[in-house]
NULUM-638285 format. One line per 10 residues: their letters; for each residue x, y, z of C-alpha. Coordinates in steps of 0.02 Angstrom, whole numbers, plus 50000, padded with zeros to 5 digits. Example, Ala and Ser with C-alpha at 12.3 -4.5 7.8 and 13.67 -1.06 7.14 Angstrom:
BEGIN
as> 50615/49775/50390 ~ 50684/49947/50357
***
This chain:
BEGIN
xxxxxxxxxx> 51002/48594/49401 ~ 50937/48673/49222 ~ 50993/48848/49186 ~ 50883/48963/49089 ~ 50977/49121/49022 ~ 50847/49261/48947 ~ 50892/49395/48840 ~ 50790/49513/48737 ~ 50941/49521/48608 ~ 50947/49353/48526
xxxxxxxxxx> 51137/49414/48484 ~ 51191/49410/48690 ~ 51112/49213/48703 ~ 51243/49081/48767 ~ 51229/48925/48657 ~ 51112/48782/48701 ~ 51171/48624/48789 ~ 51118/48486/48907 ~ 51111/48590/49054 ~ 51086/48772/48982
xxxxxxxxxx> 50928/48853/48877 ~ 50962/48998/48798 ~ 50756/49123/48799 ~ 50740/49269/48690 ~ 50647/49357/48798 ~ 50478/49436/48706 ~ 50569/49366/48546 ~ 50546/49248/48404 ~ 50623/49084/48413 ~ 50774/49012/48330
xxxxxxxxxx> 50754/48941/48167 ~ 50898/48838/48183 ~ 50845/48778/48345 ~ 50983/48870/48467 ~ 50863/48946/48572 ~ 50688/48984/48627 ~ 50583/49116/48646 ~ 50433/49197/48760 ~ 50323/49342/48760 ~ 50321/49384/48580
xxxxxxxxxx> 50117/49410/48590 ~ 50118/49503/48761 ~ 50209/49658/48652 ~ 50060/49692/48523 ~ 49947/49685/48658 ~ 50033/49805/48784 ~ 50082/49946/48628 ~ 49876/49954/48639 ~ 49867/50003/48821 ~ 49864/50197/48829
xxxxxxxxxx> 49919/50227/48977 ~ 50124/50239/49028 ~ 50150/50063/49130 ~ 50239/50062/49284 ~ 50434/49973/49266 ~ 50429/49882/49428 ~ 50242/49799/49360 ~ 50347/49772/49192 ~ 50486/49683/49263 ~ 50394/49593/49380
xxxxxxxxxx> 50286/49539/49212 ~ 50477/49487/49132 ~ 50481/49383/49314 ~ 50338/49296/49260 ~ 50393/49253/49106 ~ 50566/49175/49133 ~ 50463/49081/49269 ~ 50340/49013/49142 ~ 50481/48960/49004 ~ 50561/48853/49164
xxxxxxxxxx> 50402/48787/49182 ~ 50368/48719/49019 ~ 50560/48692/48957 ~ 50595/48580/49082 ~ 50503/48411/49107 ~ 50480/48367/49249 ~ 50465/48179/49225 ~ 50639/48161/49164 ~ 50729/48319/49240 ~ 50690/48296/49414
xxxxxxxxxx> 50794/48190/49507 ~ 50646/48125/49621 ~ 50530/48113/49465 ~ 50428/48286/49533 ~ 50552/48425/49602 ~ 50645/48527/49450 ~ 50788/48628/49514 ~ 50802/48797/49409 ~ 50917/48927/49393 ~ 50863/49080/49299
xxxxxxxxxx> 50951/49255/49246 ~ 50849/49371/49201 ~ 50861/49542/49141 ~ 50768/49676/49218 ~ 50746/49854/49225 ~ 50768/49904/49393 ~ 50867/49724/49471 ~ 50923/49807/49618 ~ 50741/49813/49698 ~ 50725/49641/49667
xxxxxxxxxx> 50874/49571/49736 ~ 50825/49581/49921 ~ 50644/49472/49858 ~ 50739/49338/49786 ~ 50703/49222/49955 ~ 50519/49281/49940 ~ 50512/49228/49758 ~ 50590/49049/49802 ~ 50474/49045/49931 ~ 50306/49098/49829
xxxxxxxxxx> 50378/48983/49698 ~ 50423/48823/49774 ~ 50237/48846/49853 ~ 50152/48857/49696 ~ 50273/48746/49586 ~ 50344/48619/49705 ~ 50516/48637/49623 ~ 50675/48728/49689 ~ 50714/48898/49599 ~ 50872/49007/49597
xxxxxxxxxx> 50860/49183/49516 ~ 50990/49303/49462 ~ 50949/49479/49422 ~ 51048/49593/49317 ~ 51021/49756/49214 ~ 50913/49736/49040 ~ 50939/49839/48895 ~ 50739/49800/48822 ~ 50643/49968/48737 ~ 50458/49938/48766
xxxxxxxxxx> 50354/49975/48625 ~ 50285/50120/48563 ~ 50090/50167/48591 ~ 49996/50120/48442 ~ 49916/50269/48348 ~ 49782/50168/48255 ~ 49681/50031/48281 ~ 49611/49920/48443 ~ 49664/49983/48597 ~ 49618/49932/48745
xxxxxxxxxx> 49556/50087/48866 ~ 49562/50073/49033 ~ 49489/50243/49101 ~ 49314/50204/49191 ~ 49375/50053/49263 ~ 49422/50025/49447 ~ 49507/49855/49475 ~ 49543/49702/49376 ~ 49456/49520/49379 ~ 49511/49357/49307
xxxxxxxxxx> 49385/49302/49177 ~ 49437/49122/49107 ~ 49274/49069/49045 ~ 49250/48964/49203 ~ 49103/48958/49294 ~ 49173/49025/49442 ~ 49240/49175/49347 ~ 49076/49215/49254 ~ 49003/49232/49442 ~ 49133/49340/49486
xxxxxxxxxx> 49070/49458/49357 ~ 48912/49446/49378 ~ 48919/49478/49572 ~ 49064/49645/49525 ~ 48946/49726/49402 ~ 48803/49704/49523 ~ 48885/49804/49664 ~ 48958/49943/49509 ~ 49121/49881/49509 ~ 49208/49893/49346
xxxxxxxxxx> 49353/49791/49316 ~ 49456/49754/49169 ~ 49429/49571/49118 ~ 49604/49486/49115 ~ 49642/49315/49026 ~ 49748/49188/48967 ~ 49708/49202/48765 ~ 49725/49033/48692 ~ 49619/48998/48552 ~ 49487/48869/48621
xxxxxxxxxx> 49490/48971/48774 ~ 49478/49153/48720 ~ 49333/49059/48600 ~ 49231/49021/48757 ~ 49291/49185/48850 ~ 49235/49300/48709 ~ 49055/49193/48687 ~ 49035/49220/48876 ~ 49093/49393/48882 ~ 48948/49438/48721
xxxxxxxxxx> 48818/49326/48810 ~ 48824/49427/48972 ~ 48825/49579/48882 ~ 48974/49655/48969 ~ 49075/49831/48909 ~ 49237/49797/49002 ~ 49396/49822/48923 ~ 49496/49647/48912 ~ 49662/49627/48921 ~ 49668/49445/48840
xxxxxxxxxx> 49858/49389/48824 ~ 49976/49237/48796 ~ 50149/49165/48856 ~ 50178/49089/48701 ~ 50330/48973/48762 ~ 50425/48909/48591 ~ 50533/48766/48639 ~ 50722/48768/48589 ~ 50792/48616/48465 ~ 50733/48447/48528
xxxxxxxxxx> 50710/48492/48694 ~ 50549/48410/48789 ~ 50435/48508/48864 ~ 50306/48506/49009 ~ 50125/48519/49001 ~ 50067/48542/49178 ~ 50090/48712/49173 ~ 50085/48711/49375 ~ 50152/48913/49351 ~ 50028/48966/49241
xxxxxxxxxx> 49933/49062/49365 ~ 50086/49166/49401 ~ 50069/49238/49223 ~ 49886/49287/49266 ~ 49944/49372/49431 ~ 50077/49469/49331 ~ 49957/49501/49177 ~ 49827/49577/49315 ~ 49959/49668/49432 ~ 50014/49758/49252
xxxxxxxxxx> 49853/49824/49233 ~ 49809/49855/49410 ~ 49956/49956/49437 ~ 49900/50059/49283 ~ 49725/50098/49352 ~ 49808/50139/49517 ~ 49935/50278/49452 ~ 49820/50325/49311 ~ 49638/50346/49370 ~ 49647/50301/49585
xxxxxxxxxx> 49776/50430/49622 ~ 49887/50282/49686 ~ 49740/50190/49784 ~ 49787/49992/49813 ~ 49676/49938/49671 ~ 49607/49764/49691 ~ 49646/49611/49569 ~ 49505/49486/49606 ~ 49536/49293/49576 ~ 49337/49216/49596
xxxxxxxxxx> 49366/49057/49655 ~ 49260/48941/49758 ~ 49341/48873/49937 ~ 49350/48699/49902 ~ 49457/48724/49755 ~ 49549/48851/49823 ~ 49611/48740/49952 ~ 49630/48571/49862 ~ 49684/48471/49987 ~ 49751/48310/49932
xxxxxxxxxx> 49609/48179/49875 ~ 49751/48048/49897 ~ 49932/48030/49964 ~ 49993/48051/49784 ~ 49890/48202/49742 ~ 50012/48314/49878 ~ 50151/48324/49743 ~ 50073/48325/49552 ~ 49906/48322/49537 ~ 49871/48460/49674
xxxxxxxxxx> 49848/48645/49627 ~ 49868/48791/49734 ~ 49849/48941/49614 ~ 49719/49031/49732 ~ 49774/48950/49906 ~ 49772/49067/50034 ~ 49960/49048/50082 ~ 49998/49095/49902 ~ 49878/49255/49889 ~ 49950/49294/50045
xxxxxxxxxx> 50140/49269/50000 ~ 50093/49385/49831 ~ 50028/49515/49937 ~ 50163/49525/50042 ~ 50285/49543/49884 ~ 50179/49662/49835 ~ 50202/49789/49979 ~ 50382/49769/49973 ~ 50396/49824/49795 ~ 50268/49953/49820
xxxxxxxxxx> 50136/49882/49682 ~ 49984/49961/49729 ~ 49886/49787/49695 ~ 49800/49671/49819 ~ 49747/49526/49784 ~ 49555/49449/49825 ~ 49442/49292/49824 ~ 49283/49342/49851 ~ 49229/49173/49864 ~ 49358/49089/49993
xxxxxxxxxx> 49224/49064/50103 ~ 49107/48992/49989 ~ 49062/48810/49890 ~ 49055/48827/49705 ~ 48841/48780/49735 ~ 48847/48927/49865 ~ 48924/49027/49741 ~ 48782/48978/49594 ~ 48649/48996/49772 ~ 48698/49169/49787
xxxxxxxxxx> 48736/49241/49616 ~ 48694/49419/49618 ~ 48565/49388/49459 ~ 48521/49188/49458 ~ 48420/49226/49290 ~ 48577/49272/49201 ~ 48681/49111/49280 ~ 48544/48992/49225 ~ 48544/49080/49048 ~ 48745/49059/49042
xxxxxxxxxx> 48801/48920/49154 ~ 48800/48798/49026 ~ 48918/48921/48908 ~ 49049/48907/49042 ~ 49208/48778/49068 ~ 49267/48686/49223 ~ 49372/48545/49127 ~ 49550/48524/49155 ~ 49544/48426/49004 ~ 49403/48497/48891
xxxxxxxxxx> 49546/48568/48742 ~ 49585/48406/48676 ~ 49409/48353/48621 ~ 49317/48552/48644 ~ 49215/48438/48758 ~ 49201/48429/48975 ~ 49278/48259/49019 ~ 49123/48266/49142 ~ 49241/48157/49272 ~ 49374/48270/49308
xxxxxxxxxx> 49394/48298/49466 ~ 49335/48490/49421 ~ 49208/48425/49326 ~ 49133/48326/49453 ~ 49118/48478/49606 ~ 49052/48592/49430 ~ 48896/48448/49417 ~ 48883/48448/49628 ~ 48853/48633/49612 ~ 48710/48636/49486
xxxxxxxxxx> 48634/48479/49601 ~ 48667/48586/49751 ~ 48590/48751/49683 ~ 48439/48657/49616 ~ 48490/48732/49427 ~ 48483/48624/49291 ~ 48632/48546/49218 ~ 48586/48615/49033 ~ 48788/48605/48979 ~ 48789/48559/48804
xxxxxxxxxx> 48861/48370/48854 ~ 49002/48270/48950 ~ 49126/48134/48865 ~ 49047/48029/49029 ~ 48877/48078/49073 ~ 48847/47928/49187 ~ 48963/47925/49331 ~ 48871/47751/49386 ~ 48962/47681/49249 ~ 49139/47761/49255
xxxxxxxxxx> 49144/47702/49423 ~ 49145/47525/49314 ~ 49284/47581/49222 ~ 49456/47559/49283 ~ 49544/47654/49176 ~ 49441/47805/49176 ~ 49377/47815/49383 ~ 49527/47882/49466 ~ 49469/48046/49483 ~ 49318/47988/49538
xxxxxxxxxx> 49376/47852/49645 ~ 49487/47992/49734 ~ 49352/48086/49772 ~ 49248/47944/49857 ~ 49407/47891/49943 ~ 49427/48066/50016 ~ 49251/48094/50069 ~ 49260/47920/50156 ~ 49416/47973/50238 ~ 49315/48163/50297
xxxxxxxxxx> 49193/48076/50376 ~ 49307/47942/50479 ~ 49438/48069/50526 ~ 49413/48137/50702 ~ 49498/48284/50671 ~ 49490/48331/50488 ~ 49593/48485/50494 ~ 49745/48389/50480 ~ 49721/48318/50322 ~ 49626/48469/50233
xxxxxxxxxx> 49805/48567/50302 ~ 49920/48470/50193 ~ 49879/48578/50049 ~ 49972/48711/50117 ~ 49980/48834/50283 ~ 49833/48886/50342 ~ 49810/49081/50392 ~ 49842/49076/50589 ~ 49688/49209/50611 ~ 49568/49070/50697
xxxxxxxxxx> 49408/49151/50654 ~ 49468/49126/50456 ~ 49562/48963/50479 ~ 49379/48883/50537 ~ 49292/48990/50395 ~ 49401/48887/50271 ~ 49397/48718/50353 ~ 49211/48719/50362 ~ 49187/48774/50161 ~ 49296/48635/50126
xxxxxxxxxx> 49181/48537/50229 ~ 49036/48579/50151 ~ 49126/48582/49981 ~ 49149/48391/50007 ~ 48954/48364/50036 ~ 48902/48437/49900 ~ 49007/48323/49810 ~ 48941/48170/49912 ~ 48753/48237/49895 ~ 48783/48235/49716
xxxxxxxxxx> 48851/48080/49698 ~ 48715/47990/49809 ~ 48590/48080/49669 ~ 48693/47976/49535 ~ 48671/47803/49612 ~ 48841/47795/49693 ~ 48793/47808/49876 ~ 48851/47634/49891 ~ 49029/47688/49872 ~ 49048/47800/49988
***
């Protein structure tokens, strides 16, 4: 088991050792080494944010943040006994503990969902002064706006918009700020002409000393859950009179669901950052600390080519698809791998909307020949391998299950299974188009 002990006084931080990481919390770093830091960023962009912010949306932000530092301060290649599951321990210091105390089995639960890895939490009392409003300068208004959206620069996300702003929803835009990706974000945001407040944001983990660090990053959607709850909660008190406000995730169903292309995918190469269960567990945590926030995929019942099918304004999508960014792996190179497993149902969907692939290029353009390739087909090959195995298995449900638990509402439960269905044949459609009907 790693300990993590977070502080927003770099003074009060235990020293760092093999089994013990000392976080300034929304701090700088150590020079010397003796501890990291988190949050630092999140402060200049929350002083611009007019509006008083609720303390239980704050601290379940500072949540989200100890969560991420785990995350990427402990590898999990050499930490985890097994080789995947990291066991954490993590005191935190909040504003209001004693309301989170009786979620601490919730939060193990939502966690070990999302993560895979066991987590222990300790809450005590923080001493941490917010900010002051800034008087000058950017800020980011939020009056005039009605919910919150992710907006990642995906494809997926850019329909989401699209769709909201059709029916005069008005959400403020929420993102993870990176460079390359708040570089594609902001090019998408001009190119569809949108007036939406953002609230664009980093972690900004900084390691401690020589320690190694993880780049899965399997909690990363936490932060965008707390980043959107923060602001949701804010439109709620501020401008609903205390209406649940709605934080949409656009995501399509296949994706969403994941299940395992391949007996190794269950554990580290299988997301579940809008699964159902998850959403669902969220939700729940959010009644019980009285958040006024629910969360929504307005696509759960939907393939990513349904989604393009349907777009609210298909001349806009065809004008912008190709601005948009499905990789997993696009940041090293600024280029789509084009393989990817995300890559791959991103080129089914144009095929299955009948919309030209016009994205600027792939590293592999010809799947007929990575399929040659052994050391760049295993995404590939997983998919063929799993569509083989959909249409052999007598009872499919099974398999497509071991993602995660399955709402027990069998109306919705089918609704899933079937997009996941038909998720996998656009897939298989597509890849019969690219000469590799052979394979499957």
């Amino acid at each position: 088991m790693i300990e993590l002990y977070f502080d927003t006084d770099n003074t009060q931080l235990p020293p760092l050792s093999d089994s013990l990481i000392p976080v300034h919390l929304y701090g700088s770093p150590a020079q010397n080494g003796q501890y990291a830091s988190i949050g630092r960023p999140l402060l200049n962009e929350i002083k611009r944010i007019k509006e008083d912010l609720d303390e239980t949306a704050l601290d379940f932000l500072t949540i989200a943040m100890a969560i991420t530092a785990a995350d990427t301060f402990v590898e999990r290649n050499k930490q985890a006994e097994d080789g995947w599951c990291r066991e954490f321990k993590l005191s935190i210091p909040l504003i209001n503990p004693n309301l989170w105390l009786p979620q601490i089995e919730l939060l193990k639960e939502i966690m070990h969902f999302l993560s895979g890895d066991l987590w222990h939490f300790q809450f005590r009392t923080g001493s941490f002064v917010w900010p002051d409003k800034i008087k000058r300068g950017r800020k980011i208004p939020l009056a005039g706006h009605d919910s919150a959206c992710l907006f990642s620069g995906g494809l997926d996300s850019a329909i989401g918009i699209i769709d909201l702003t059709s029916k005069n929803i008005n959400p403020v835009l929420i993102s993870h700020a990176y460079a390359r990706d708040k570089s594609k974000q902001d090019n998408l945001y001009n190119l569809l002409g949108l007036k939406n407040s953002k609230f664009q944001v980093i972690a900004y983990p900084r390691k401690a000393g020589d320690i190694p660090t993880d780049v899965q990053m399997r909690t990363r959607s936490f932060n965008f859950i707390a980043f959107g709850a923060l602001i949701s909660t804010a439109i709620s008190q501020h401008h609903q009179a205390g209406k649940v406000t709605t934080l949409y995730v656009p995501e399509n169903g296949l994706i969403s669901i994941n299940p395992p292309l391949t007996p190794r995918r269950i554990g580290s190469l299988s997301t579940r950052t809008t699964h159902p269960h998850y959403m669902n567990l969220l939700n729940e945590l959010f009644k019980r600390v009285h958040l006024p926030v629910f969360l929504e995929n307005p696509y759960q019942f939907m393939t990513k080519g349904e989604m393009m099918q349907n777009c609210s304004n298909k001349i806009v999508l065809k004008q912008i698809a190709k601005d948009t960014v499905s990789c997993g792996k696009w940041k090293r190179t600024g280029i789509q791998c084009g393989k990817c497993v995300p890559c791959i149902i991103r080129r089914a969907s144009f095929n299955s909307a009948a919309i030209p692939d016009q994205t600027v290029d792939y590293v592999y353009k010809h799947l007929d020949l990575v399929i040659k390739d052994p050391d760049n087909r295993d995404d590939l090959m997983s998919m063929i391998l799993a569509i083989r195995k959909l249409k052999k298995a007598r009872n499919p449900n099974i398999w497509i299950s071991k993602s995660g638990a399955l709402p027990t509402d069998l109306h919705i439960r089918n609704q899933i299974l079937d997009t996941v269905v038909r998720g996998f044949k656009e897939v298989e459609d597509y890849l019969k188009s690219q000469s590799l009907g052979v394979n499957i």
